[in-house]
DSSP file (Angstrom, degrees, kcal/mol; ACC not computed):
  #  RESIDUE AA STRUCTURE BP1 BP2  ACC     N-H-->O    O-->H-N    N-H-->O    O-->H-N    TCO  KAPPA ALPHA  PHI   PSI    X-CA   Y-CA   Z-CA
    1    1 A X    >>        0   0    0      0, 0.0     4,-2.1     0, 0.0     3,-1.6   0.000 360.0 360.0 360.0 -56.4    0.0    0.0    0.0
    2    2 A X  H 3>  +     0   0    0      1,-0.2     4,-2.9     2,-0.2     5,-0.1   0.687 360.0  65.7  -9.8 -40.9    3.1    2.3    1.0
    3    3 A X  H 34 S+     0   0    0      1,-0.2     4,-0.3     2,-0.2    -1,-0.2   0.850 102.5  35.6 -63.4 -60.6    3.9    1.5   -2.6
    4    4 A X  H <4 S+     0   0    0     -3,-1.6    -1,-0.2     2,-0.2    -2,-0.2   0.751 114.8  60.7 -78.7 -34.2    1.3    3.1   -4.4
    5    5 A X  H >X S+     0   0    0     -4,-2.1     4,-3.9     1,-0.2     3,-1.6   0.993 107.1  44.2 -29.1 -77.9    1.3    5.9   -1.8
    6    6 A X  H 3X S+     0   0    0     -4,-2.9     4,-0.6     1,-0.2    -1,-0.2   0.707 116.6  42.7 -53.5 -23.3    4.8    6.9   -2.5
    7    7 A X  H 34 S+     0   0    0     -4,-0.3    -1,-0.2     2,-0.2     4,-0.2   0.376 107.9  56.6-117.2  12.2    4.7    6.7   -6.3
    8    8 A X  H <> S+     0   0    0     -3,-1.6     4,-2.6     2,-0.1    -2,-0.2   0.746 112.2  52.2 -94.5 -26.5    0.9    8.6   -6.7
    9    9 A X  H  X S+     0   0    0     -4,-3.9     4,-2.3     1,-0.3    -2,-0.2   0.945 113.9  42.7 -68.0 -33.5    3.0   11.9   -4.4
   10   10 A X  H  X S+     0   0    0     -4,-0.6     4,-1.8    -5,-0.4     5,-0.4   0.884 111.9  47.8-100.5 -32.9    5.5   11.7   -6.8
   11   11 A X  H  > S+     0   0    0      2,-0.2     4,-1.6    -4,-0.2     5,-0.3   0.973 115.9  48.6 -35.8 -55.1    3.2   11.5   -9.7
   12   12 A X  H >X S+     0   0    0     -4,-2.6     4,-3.6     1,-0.3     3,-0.8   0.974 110.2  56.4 -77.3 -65.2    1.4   14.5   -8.1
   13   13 A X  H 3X S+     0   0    0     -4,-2.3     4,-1.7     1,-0.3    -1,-0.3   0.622 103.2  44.9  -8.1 -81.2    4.7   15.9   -7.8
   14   14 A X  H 3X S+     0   0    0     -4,-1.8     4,-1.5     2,-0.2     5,-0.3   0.879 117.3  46.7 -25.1 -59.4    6.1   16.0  -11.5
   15   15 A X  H <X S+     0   0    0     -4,-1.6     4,-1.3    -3,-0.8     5,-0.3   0.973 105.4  52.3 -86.1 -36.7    3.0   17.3  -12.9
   16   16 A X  H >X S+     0   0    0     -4,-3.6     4,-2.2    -5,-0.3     3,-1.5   0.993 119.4  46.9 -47.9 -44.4    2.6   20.1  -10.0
   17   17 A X  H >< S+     0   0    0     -4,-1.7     3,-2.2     1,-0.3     4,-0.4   0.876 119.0  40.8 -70.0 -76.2    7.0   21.0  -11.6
   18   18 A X  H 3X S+     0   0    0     -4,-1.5     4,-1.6     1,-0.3    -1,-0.3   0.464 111.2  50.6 -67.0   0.7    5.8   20.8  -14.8
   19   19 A X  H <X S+     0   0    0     -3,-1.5     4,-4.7    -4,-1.3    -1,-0.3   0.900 121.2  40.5 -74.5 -54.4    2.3   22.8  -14.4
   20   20 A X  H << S+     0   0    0     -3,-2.2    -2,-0.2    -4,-2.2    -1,-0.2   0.241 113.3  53.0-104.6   8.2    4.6   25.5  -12.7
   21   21 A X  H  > S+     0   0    0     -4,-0.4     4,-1.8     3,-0.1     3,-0.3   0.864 117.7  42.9-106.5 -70.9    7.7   25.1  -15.6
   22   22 A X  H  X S+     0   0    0     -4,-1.6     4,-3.2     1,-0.3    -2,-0.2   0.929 106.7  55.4 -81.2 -61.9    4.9   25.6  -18.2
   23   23 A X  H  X S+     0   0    0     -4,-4.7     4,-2.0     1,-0.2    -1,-0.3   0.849 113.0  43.8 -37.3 -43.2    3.2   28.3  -16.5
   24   24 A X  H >4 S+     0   0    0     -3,-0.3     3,-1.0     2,-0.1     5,-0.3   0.997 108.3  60.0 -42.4 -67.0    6.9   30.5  -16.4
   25   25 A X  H >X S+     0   0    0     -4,-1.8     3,-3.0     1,-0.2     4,-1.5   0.994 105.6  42.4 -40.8 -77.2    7.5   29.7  -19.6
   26   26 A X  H 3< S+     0   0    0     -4,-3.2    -1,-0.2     1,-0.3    -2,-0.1   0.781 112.1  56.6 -11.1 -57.6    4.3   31.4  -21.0
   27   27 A X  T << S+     0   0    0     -4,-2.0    -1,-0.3    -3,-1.0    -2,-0.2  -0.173 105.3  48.5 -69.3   7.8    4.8   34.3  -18.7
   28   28 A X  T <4 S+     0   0    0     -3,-3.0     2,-0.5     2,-0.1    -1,-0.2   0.560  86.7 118.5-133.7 -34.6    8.3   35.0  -20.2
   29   29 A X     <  -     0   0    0     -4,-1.5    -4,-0.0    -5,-0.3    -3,-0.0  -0.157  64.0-137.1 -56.0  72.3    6.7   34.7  -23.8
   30   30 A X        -     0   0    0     -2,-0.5     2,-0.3     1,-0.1    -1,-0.1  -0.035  24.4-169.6 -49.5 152.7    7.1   38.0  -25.7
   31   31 A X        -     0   0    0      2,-0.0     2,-0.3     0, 0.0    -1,-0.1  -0.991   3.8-173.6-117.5 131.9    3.8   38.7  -27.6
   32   32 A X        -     0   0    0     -2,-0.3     2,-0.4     0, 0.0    -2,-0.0  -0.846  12.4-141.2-129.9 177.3    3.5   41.5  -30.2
   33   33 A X        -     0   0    0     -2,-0.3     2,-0.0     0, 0.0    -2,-0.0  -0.987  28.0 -99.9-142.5 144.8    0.5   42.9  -32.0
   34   34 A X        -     0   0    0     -2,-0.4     2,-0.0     1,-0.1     5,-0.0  -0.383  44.7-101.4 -80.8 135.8    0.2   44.1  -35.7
   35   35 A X        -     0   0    0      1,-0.1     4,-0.4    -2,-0.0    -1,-0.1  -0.308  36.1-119.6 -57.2 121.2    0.4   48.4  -36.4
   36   36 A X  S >  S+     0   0    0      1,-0.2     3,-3.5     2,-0.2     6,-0.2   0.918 114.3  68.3 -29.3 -58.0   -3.5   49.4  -37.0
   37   37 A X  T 3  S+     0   0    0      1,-0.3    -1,-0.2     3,-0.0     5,-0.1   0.853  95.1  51.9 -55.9 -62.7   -2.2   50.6  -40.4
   38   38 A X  T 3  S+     0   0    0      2,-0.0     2,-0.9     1,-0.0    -1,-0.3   0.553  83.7 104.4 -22.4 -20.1   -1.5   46.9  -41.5
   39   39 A X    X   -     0   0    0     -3,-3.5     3,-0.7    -4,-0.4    -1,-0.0  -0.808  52.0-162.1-100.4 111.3   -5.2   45.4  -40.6
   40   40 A X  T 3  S+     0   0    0     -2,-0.9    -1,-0.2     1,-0.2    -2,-0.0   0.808  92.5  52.5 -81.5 -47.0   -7.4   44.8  -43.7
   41   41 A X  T 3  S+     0   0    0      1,-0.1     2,-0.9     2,-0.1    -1,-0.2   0.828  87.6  79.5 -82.1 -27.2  -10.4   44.7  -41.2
   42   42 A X  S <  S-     0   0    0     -3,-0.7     2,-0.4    -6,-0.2    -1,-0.1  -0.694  89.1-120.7 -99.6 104.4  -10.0   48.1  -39.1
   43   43 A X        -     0   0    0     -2,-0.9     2,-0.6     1,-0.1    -2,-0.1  -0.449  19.7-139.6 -68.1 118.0  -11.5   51.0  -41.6
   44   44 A X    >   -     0   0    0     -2,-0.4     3,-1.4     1,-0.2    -1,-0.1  -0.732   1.7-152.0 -81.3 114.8   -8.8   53.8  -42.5
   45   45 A X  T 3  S+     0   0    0     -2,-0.6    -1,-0.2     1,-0.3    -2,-0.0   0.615  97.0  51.1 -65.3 -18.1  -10.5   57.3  -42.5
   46   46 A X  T 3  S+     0   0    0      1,-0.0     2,-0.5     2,-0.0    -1,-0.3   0.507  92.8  78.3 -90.2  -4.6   -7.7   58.3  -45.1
   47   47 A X    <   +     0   0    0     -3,-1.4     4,-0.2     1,-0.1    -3,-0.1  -0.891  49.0 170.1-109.9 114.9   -8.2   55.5  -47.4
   48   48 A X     >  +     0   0    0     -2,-0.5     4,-1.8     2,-0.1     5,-0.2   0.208  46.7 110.8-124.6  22.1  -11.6   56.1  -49.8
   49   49 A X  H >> S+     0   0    0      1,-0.2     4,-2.5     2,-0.2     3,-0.7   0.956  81.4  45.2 -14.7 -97.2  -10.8   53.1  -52.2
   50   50 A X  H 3> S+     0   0    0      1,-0.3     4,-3.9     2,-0.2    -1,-0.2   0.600 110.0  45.5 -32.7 -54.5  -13.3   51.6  -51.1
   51   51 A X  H 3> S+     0   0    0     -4,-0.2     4,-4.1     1,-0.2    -1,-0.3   0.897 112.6  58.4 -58.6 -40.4  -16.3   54.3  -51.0
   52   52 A X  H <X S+     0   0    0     -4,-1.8     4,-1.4    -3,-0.7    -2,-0.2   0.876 101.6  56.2 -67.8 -35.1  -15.2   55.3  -54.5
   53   53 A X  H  X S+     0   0    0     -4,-2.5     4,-1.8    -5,-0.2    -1,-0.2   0.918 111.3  39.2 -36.9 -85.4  -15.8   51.9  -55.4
   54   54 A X  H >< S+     0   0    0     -4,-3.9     3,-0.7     1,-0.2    -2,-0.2   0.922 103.7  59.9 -72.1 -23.1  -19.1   51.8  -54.3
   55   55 A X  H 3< S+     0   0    0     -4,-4.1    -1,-0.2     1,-0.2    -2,-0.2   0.910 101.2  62.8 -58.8 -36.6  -20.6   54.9  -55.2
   56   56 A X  H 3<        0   0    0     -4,-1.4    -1,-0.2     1,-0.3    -2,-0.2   0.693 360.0 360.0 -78.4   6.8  -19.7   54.0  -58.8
   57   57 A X    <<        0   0    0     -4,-1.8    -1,-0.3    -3,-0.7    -2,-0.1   0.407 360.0 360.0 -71.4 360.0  -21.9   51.0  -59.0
């Protein structure tokens, strides 16, 4: 019984290090984020492509 004890803590053990390894890791992770100008989705108030476009239909 001792047996199983001793090698479910150490189970528990490893996964707590690597839970808390990952979590660092993550946290250290630079993230960066794309310049407005660059985003097809986010409507440019200087750019009138697009309106010019539709008005001539």
């Amino acid at each position: 019984m001792y047996t199983v004890l001793v090698i479910s803590v150490i189970i528990v053990i490893v996964v707590l290090l690597l839970a808390v390894l990952t979590t660092s890791k993550a946290y250290q992770y630079k993230h960066t984020v794309d310049p407005i100008d660059d985003n097809p989705y986010v409507k440019n108030p200087n750019d009138n492509s697009n309106e010019n476009e539709n008005q001539n239909k």
